[in-house]
C-alpha positions in Angstrom: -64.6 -99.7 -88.7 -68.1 -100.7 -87.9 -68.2 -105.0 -87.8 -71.3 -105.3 -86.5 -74.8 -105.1 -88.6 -75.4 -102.4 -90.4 -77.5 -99.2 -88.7 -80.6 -99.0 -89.3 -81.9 -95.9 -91.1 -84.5 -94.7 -88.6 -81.6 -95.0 -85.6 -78.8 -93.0 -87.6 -80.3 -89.8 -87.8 -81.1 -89.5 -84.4 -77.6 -90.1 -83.4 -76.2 -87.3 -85.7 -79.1 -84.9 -83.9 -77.9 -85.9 -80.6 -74.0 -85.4 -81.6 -74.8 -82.3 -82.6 -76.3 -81.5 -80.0 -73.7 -82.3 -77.5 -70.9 -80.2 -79.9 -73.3 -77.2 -79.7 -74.0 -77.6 -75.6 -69.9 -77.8 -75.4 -69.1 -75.1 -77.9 -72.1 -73.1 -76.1 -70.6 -74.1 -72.5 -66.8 -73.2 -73.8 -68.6 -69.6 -75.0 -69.9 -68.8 -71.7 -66.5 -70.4 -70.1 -64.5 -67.9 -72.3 -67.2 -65.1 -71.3 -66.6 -65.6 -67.7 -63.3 -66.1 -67.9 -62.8 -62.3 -69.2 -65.3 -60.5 -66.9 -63.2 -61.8 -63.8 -60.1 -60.4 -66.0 -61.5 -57.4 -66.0 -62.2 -57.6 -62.2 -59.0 -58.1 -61.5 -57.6 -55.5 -63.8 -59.7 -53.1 -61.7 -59.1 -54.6 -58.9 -55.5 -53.8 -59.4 -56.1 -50.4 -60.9 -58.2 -49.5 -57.6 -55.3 -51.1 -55.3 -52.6 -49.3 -57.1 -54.4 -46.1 -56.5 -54.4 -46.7 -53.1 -51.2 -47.4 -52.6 -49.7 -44.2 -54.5 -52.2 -41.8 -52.3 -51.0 -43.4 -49.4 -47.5 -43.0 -50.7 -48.7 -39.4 -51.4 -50.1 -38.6 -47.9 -46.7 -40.7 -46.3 -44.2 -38.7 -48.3 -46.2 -35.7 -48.0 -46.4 -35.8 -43.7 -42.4 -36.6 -43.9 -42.0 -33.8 -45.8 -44.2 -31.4 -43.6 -42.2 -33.1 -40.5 -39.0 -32.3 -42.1 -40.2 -28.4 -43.0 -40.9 -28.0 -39.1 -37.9 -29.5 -38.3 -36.3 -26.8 -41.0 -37.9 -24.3 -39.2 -36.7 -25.2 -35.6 -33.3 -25.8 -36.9 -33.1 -22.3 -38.4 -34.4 -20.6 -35.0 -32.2 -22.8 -32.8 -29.2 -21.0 -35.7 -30.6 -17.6 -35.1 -30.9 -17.7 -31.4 -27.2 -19.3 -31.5 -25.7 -16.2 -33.4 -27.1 -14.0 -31.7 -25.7 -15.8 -28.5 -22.6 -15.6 -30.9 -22.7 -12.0 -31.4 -23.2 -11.2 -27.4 -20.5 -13.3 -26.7 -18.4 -11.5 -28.8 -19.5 -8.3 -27.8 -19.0 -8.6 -24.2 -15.1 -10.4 -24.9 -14.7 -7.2 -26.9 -15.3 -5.0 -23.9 -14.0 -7.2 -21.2 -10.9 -7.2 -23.2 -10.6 -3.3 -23.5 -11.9 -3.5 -20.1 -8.8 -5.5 -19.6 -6.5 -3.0 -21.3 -7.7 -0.4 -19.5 -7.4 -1.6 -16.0 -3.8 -3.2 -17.1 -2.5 -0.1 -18.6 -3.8 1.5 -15.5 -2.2 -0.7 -13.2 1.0 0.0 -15.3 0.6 3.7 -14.5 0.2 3.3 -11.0 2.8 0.7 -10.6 5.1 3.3 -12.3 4.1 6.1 -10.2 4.7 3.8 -7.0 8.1 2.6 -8.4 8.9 6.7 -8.9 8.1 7.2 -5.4 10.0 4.3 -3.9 12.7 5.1 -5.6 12.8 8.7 -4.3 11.9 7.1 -0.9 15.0 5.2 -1.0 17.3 7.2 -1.8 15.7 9.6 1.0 16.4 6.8 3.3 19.1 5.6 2.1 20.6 9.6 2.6 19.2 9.5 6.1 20.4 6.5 6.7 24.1 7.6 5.9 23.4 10.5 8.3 22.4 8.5 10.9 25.3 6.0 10.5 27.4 9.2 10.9 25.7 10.0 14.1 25.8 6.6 15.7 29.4 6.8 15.1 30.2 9.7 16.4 28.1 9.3 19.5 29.6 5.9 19.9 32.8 7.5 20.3 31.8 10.1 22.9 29.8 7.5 24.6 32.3 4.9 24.9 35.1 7.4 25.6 33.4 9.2 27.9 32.3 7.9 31.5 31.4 10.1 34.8 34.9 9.4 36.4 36.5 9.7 33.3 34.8 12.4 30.9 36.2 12.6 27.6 37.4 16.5 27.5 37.4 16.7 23.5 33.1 14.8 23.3 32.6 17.9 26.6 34.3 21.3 25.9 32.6 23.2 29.2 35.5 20.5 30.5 38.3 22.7 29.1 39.5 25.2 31.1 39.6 28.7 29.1 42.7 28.5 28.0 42.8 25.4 26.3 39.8 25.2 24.4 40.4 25.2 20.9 39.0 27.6 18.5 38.4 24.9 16.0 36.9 22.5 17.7 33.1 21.6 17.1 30.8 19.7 19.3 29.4 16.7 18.3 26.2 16.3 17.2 23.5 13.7 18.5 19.9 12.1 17.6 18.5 12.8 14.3 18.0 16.3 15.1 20.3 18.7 12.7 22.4 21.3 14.8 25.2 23.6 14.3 27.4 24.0 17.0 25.7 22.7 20.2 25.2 24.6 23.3 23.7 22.4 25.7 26.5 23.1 28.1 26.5 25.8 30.4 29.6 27.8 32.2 29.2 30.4 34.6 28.4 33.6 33.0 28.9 37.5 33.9 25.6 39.5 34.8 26.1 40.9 31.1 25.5 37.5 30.0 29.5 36.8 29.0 32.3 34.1 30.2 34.0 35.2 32.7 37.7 36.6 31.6 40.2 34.2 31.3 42.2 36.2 33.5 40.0 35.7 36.7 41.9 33.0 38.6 38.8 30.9 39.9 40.2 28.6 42.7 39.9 24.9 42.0 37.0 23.4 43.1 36.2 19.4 43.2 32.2 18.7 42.6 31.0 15.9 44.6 27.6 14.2 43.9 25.1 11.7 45.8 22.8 9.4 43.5 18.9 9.9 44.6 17.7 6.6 45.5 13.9 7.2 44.5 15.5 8.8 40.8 17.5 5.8 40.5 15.0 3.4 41.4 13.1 5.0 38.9 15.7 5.1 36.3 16.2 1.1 36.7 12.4 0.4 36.5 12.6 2.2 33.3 15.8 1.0 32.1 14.5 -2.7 32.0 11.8 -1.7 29.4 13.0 1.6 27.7 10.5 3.8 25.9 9.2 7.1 25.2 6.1 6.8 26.8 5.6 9.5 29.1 3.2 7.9 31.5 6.5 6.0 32.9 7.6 7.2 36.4 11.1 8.3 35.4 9.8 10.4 32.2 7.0 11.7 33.6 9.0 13.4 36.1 11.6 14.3 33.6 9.0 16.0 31.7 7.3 17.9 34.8 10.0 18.9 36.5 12.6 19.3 33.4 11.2 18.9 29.8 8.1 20.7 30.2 9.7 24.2 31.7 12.6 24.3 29.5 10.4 24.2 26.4 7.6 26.3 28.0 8.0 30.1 26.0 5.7 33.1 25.3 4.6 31.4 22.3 2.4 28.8 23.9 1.0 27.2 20.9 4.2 26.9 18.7 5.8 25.7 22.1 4.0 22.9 21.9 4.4 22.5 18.5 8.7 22.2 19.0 7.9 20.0 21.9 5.9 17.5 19.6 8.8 17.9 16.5 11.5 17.0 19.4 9.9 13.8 20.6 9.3 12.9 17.1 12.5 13.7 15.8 11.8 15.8 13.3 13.0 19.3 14.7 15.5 21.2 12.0 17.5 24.0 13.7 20.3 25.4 11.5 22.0 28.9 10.9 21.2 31.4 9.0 23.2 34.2 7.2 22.3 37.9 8.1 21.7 38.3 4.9 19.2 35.5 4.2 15.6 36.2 4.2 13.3 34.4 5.7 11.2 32.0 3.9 7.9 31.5 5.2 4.2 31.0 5.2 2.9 32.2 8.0 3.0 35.7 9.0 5.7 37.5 9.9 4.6 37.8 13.6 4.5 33.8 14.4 8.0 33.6 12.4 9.6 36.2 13.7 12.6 37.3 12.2 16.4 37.6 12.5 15.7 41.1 15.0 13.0 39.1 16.7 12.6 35.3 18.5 9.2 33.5 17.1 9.0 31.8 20.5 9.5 34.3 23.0 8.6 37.1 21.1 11.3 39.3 22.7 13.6 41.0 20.3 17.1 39.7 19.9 20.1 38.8 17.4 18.4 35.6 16.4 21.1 33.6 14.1 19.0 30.5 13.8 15.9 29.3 13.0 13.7 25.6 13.3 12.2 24.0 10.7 9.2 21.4 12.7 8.9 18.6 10.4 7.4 18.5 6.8 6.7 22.4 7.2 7.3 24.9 4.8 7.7 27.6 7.6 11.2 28.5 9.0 11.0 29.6 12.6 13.7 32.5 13.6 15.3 31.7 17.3 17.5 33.6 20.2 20.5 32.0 21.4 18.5 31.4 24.6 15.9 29.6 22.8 17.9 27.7 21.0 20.0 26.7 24.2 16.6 25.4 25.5 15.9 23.3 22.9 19.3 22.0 22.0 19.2 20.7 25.6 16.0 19.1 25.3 17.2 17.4 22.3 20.6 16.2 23.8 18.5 14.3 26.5 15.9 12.1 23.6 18.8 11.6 22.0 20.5 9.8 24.3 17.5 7.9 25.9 16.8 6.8 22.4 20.2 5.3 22.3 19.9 3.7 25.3 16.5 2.3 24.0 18.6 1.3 21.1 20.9 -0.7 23.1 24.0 1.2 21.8 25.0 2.6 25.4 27.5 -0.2 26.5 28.1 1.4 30.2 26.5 0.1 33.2 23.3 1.8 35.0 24.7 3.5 36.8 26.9 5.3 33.8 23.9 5.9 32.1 22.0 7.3 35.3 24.9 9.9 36.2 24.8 11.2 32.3 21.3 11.4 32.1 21.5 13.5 35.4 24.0 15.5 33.6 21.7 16.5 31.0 18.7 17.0 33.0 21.2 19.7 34.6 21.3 21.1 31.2 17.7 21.9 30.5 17.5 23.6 34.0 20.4 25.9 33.7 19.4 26.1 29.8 15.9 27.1 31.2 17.8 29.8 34.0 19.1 31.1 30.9 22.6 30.5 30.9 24.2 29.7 27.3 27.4 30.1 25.6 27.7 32.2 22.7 29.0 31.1 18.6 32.4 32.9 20.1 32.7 31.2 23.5 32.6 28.1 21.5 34.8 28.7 18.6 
């Protein structure tokens, strides 16, 4: 509502114009507003396109390293696998042969064990049978020792004590050491020039031996005595084996001479009888052996109705009556020092001096040749 005076004509129009003009300069202004407005739109849009693009190729390149990072990783993985089986496999290979390795070894430990067990079973009852024989001995020799002294001989344990009319057909010497006899000559009684006991009927007139003890032998005994062994290189054996063991074992046959000599101080001489008809049975030849017509150590021929066996031989050894006399002597004298070694002679020194006297006596009239005969001895 317009109170004031009226326009005038002139002014009006020019008012319109410039209202007008203003609503064209603002709808011309909001135009180029609007215009604007969508170009930076359409920067942005790009904008965002172009950032997008980005983003997914380096999402692209990202994802496509982890993926090449996990394919080497793959690929180690799978040769770290393969080297590990085949580890694997070695290992079991080699426990597959250390075990039949094992087998082997065990099942030949089994065998051997066996074996062994089969031998020491056999080796026992050999010992065991040797040791019954032995046990035998020791008592028998117990008996004659401790029954039988110098002053007071036991006549039964030393039948050259009974006079000719008392000795028993029956009775049988006893044996000694581990050394096998049969029926023991290693005493000696006067014989005839024919080589027989004198007749019964001679009347021989009573006659009382006396004896003297050597000082030097006895000193040499008790030295000795207070260590007893079988090494020669003592005083007391070394003469023992000059003057006594070395002669009465000295034959033709030098070389198995010295064999015997070696079975004796080992204790491994055989001598047993044989039947006349029993052939010998031997390895060697026929010379060395000799037969029951011929002795294998003097060579000489005789009635020879024994024969030797020296250790672990296979070879049987034919002997004369003379020869086995020697040696039967010989062996009576280890035996009883090995007694005395093995502390089973309860007498005093002097005892045992006088008795080993006695049977150095015996190898030097065994040596002589003197000997009783299977029928002087019942």
């Amino acid at each position: 509502i317009w109170l004031g005076p009226p326009p005038t004509p002139s002014v009006t129009p020019l008012l319109m114009a410039a209202r007008k003009g203003r609503e064209g300069s603002r709808l011309e202004g909001a135009t180029q507003l609007e215009v604007a407005r969508g170009g930076e739109h359409e920067d942005n849009v790009s904008r965002l396109r172009s950032s997008s693009l980005e983003i997914r190729e380096k999402g692209s390149e990202i994802l496509r390293e982890q993926l090449d990072a996990a394919q080497q990783e793959l690929k180690l993985k799978d040769k770290e696998c393969e080297r590990l089986s085949q580890v694997r496999d070695q290992l079991e290979q080699e426990l597959e042969e250390l075990t039949a390795s094992l087998f082997e070894e065990a099942h030949k430990m089994v065998r051997e064990a066996n074996v062994k067990q089969a031998a020491a079973e056999k080796q026992l009852k050999e010992a065991q049978g040797k040791i019954d024989v032995l046990q035998a001995e020791v008592s028998a020799l117990k008996t004659m020792v401790l029954t039988s002294t110098p002053s007071s001989p036991n006549r039964q344990a030393h039948p050259q004590l009974l006079s000719p009319g008392t000795r028993s057909k029956g009775a049988s010497p006893r044996h000694g050491g581990g050394h096998t006899r049969n029926k023991s000559a290693s005493w000696a009684l006067p014989l005839a020039p024919g080589g027989n006991l004198d007749p019964p009927s001679v009347s021989l007139q009573p006659v009382r031996e006396d004896k003297e003890m050597d000082n030097v032998l006895y000193a040499e005994f008790l030295t000795w005595k207070d260590r007893p062994s079988l090494d020669r290189t003592s005083a007391f054996l070394g003469r023992i084996y000059r003057e006594d063991i070395g002669p009465c074992l000295s034959f033709t046959k030098s070389e198995l001479s010295q064999s015997v000599q070696n079975a004796v101080e080992n204790n491994s001489l055989t001598i047993e009888p044989v039947a006349v008809s029993t052939l010998p049975v031997v390895k060697a030849n026929a010379v060395e052996c000799g037969g029951p017509k011929k002795c294998a150590l003097s060579g000489l021929s005789r009635s020879c109705k024994h024969r030797i066996k020296l250790g672990d031989r296979e070879s049987y050894y034919y002997i004369s009556p003379s020869s086995r006399a020697r040696i039967t002597a010989v062996c009576n004298f280890f035996t009883y020092i090995r007694y005395i070694q093995q502390g089973l002679v309860r007498h005093d020194a002097e005892q045992m001096f006088w008795e080993v006297t006695r049977l150095r006596r015996e190898m030097t009239v065994a040596k002589l040749g003197f000997y009783l005969t299977d029928t002087d001895q019942g």
